[in-house]
C-alpha positions as a printed NumPy array, in Angstrom:
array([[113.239,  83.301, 102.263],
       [113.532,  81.725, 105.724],
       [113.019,  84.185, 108.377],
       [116.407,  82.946, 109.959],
       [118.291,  84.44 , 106.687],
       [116.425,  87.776, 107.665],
       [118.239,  90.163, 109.599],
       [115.565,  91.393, 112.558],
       [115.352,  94.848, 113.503],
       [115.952,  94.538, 117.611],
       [117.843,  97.703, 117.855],
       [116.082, 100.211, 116.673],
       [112.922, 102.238, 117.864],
       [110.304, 101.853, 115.45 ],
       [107.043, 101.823, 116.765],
       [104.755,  98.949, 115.596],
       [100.793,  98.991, 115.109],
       [ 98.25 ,  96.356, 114.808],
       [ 94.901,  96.878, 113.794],
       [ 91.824,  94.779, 115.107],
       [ 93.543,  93.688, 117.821],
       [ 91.356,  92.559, 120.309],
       [ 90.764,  90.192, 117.625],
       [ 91.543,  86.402, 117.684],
       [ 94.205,  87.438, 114.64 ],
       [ 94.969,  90.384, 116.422],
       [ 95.842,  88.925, 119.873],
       [ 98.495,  86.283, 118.711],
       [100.071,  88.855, 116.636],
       [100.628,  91.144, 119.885],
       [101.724,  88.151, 121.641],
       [103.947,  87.372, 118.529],
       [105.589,  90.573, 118.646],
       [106.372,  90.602, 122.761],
       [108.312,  87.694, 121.862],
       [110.089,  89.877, 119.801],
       [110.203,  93.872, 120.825],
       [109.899,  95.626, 124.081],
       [105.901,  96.255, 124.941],
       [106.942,  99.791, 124.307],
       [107.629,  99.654, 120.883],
       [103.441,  97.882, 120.349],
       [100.683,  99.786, 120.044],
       [ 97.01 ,  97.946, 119.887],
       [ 94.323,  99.317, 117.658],
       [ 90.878,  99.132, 119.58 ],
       [ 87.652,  99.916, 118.853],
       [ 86.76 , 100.518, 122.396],
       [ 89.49 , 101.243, 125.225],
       [ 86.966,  99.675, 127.688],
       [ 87.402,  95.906, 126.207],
       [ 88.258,  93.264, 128.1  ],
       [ 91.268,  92.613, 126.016],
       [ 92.427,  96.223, 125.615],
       [ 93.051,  96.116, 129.206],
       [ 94.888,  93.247, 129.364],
       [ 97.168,  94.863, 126.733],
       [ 97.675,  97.801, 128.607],
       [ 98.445,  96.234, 131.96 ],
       [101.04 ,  94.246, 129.856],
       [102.771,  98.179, 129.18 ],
       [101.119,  98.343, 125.53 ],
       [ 99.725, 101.296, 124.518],
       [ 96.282, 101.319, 122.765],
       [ 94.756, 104.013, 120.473],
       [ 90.677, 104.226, 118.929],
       [ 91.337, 103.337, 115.902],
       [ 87.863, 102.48 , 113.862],
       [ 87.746, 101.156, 110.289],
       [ 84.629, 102.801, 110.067],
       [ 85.639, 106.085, 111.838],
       [ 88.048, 107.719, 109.488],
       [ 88.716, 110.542, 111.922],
       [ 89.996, 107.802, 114.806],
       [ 92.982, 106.575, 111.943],
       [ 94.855, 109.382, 111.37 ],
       [ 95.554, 110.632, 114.809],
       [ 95.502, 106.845, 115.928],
       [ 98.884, 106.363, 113.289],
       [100.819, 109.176, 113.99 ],
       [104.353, 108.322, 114.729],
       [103.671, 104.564, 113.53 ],
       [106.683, 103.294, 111.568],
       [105.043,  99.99 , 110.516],
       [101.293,  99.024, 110.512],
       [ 99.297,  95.648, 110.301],
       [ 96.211,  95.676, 108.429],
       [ 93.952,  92.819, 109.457],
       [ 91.625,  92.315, 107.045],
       [ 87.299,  93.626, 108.39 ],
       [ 85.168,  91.002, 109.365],
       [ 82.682,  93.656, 108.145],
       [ 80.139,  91.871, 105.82 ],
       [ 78.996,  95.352, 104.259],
       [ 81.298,  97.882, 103.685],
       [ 84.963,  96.225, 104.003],
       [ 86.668,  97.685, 100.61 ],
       [ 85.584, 101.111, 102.085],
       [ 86.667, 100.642, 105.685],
       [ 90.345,  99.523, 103.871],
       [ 90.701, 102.467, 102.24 ],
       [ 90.141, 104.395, 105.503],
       [ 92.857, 102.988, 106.735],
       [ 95.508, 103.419, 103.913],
       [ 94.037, 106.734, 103.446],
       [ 95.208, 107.444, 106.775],
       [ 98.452, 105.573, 106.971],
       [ 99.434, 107.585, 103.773],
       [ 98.336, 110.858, 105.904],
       [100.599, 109.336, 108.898],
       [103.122, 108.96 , 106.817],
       [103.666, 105.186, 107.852],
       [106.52 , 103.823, 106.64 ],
       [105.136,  99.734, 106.013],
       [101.553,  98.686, 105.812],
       [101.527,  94.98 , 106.252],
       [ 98.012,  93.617, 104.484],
       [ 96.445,  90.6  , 105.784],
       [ 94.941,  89.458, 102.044],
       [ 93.598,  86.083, 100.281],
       [ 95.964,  83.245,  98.997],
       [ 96.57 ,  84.345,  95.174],
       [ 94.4  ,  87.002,  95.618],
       [ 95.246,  88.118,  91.823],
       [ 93.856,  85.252,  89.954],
       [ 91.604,  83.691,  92.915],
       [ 87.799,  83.701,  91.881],
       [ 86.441,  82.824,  95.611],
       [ 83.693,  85.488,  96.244],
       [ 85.561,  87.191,  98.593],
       [ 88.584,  87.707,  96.798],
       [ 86.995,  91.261,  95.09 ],
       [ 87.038,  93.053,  98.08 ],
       [ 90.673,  91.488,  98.612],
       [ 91.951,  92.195,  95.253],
       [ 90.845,  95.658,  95.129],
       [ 92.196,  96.176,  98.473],
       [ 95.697,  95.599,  96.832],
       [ 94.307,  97.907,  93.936],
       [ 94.358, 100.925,  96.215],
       [ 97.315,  99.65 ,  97.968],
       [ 99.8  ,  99.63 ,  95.186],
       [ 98.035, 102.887,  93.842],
       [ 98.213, 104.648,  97.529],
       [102.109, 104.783,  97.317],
       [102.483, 103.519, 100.511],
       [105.031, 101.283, 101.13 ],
       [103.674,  97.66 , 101.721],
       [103.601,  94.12 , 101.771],
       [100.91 ,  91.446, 101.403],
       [100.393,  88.412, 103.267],
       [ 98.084,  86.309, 101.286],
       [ 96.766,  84.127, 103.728],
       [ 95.251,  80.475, 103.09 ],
       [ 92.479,  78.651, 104.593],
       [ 92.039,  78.697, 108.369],
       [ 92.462,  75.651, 110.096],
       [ 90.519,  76.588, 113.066],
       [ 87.342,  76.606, 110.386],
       [ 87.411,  73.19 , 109.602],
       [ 88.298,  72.316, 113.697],
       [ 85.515,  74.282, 115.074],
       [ 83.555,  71.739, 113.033],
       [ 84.387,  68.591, 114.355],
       [ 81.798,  68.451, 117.573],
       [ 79.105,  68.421, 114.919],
       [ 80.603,  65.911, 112.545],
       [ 81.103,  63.28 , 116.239],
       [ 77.393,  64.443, 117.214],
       [ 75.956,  63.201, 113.324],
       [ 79.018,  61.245, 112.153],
       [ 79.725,  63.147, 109.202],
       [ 81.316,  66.584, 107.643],
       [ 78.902,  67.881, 104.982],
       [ 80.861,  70.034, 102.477],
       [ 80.828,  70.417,  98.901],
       [ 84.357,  70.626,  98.068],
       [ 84.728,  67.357,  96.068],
       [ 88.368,  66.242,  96.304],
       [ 89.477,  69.732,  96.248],
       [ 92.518,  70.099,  98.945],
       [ 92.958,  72.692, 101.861],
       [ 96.481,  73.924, 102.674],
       [ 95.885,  74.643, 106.115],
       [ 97.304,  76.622, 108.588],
       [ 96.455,  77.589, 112.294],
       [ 96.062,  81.371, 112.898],
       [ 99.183,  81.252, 115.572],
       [100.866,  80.127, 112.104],
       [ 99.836,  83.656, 110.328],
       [100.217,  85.664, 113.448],
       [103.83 ,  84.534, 113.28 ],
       [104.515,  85.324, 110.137],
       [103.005,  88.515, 110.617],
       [105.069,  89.317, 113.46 ],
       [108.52 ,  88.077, 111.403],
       [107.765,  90.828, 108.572],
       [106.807,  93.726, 111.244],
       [110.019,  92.962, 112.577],
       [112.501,  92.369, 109.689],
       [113.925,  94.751, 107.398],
       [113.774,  94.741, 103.217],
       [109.633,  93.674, 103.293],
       [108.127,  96.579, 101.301],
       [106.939,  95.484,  97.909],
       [106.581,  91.701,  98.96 ],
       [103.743,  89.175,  98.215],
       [103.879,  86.073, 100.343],
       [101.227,  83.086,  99.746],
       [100.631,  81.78 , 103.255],
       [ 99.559,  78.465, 103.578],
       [100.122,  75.004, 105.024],
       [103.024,  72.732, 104.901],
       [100.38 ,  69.843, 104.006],
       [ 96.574,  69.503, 102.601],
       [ 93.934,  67.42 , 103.203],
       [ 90.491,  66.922, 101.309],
       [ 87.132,  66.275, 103.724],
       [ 87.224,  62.689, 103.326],
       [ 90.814,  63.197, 104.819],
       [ 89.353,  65.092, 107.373],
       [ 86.513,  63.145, 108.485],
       [ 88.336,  60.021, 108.344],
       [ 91.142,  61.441, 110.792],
       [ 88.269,  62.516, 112.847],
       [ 86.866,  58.92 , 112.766],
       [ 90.703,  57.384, 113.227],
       [ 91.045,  59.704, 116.888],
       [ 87.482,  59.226, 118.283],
       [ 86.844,  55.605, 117.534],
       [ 83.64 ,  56.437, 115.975],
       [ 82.673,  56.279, 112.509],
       [ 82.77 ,  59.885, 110.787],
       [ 82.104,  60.032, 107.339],
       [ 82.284,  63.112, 104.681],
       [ 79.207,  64.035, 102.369],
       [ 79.436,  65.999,  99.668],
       [ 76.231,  67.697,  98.448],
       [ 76.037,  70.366,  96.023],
       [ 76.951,  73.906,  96.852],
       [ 73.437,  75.402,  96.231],
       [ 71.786,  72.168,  98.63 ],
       [ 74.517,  72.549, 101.673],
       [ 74.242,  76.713, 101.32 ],
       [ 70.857,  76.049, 101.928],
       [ 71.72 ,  73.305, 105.201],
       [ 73.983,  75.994, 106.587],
       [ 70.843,  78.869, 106.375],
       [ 68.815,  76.109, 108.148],
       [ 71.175,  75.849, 110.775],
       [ 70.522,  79.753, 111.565],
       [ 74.222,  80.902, 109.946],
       [ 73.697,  84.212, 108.135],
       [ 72.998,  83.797, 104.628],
       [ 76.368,  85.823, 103.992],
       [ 78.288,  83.421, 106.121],
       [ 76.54 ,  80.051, 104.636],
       [ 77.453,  81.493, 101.111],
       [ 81.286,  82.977, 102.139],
       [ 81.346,  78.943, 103.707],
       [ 80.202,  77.155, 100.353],
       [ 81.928,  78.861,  98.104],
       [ 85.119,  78.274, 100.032],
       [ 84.547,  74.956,  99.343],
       [ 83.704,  75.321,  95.583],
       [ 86.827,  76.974,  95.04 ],
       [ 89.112,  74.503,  97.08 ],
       [ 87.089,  71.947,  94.324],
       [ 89.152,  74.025,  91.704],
       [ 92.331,  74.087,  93.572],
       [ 92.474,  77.472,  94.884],
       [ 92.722,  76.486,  98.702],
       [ 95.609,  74.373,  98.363],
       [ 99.493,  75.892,  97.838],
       [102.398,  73.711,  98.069],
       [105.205,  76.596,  98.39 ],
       [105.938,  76.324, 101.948],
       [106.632,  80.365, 102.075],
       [104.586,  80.686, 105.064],
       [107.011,  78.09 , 106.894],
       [109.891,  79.154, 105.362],
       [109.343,  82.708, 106.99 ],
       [108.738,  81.396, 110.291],
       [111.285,  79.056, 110.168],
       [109.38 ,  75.99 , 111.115],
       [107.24 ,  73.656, 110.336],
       [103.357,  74.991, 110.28 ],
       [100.554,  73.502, 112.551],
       [ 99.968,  69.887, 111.521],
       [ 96.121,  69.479, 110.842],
       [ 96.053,  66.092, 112.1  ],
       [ 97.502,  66.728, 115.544],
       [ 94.84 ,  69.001, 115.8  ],
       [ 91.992,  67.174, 114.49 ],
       [ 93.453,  64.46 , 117.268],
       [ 93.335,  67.093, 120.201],
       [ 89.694,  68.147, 119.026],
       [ 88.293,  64.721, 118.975],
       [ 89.093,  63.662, 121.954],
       [ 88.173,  66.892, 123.788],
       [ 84.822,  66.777, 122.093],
       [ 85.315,  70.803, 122.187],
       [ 86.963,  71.443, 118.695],
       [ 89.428,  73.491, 120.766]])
């Protein structure tokens, strides 16, 4: 459904609460929403009041609340008088499923009326390693009773941009996604669309699969990296057990080298690529073209 064919919400006086969001996620839904609703109406989730970000928020006439994944006690008194909460998904490598559960826990307590859930394109069927804690997530969810909706997100495209200083510096992109295709989208893409169904009316029970307009493979990507710079940028693929191993070499954490492999192993079998359009249909425009990116990166030589 396009989000034009949606009737927003502008009159009433719900009050509106995202979690995480000193976040990157986090901050472009709050700036999302003041595009939309008075700064009265927001209320920022923070870990610590003192952050740089937090106080940014509040000088903008947001107010902020502790509210800790991990700190069960923050959550409940944190959500009182919320009418419709945004669960961003924990970065937490240990311990995510658990810190979820906090939170619906204590949106059930709350009594909040819409928990928006930041989960995993096709979450149901996906077999990516991190689509358990995603899955099960959505378990609890539907068992909670608490109204909700799930936004499935797709692949980000800021994790294949942040990339391309590397690739100019060797002139390649490792991977070991075969042909497998990425349906893309920038997070000011999901932050949108997360920001359309806090708004909207009629979202409870919902399941949107959020990705790109258009896909690429990483001999698409490399060679639109070669195409902007002038330089010759080629993609490698390796196998997933040899470039797990490259990415431990270059000091990621094992966790992150194996969450980064496997993403590619499952884009191999088609699981990072959706051609639906739902997440542009709700935001009622086109989403973030990859290669106009990929362009701006490459000839910054920042892979901003």
């Amino acid at each position: 459904m396009a989000a034009k064919e949606i009737e927003v919400t502008g009159s009433g006086q719900s009050r509106l609460f995202v979690t995480g969001s000193t976040g990157e996620l986090g901050r472009l839904v709050i700036g999302e929403l003041l595009k939309r609703i008075p700064p009265g109406r927001i209320v920022a989730g923070v870990r610590s009041p003192d952050h740089e970000v937090a106080k940014q928020f509040v000088a903008q006439g947001i107010e902020i609340r502790v509210a800790d994944y991990a700190q069960p006690e923050t959550l409940v008194k944190a959500f009182q008088g919320i009418d419709r909460l945004l669960l961003i998904s924990s970065s937490a490598d240990d311990g995510r499923l658990a810190q979820h559960e906090n939170v619906i826990n204590a949106a059930k307590a709350a009594k909040v009326g819409l928990l928006a859930y930041t989960s995993l394109l096709h979450a149901d069927t996906s077999a990516l390693g991190i689509s358990e804690d995603h899955r099960r997530t959505e378990a609890i969810l539907a068992a909670s009773g608490v109204p909700h909706v799930l936004l499935r997100h797709g692949w980000y495209m800021e994790n294949h941009v942040h990339l391309i200083p590397t690739a100019l510096q060797h002139e390649v992109v490792l991977g070991c996604a075969g042909e497998g295709r990425f349906s893309t989208a920038s997070r000011g893409d999901f932050a949108e669309a997360a920001a359309v169904v806090l708004t909207t009316e009629g979202q409870a029970g919902r399941i949107y699969e959020l990705a790109g307009d258009e896909s690429y493979t990483l001999a698409d990507f490399a060679a639109a990296i070669s195409a902007a710079a002038g330089r010759p940028v080629a993609y490698r693929d390796m196998p997933e057990a040899d470039y797990k191993r490259m990415l431990i070499d270059m000091k990621l954490p094992e966790v992150v080298a194996e969450l980064i492999a496997d993403a590619d192993t499952g884009a191999s079998r088609g699981e990072l690529e959706d051609g639906a359009q739902q997440l542009s249909a709700l935001i009622g425009r086109p989403t973030a073209a990859w290669r106009q990116a990929v362009e701006r990166a490459s000839t910054a030589g920042d892979g901003q």
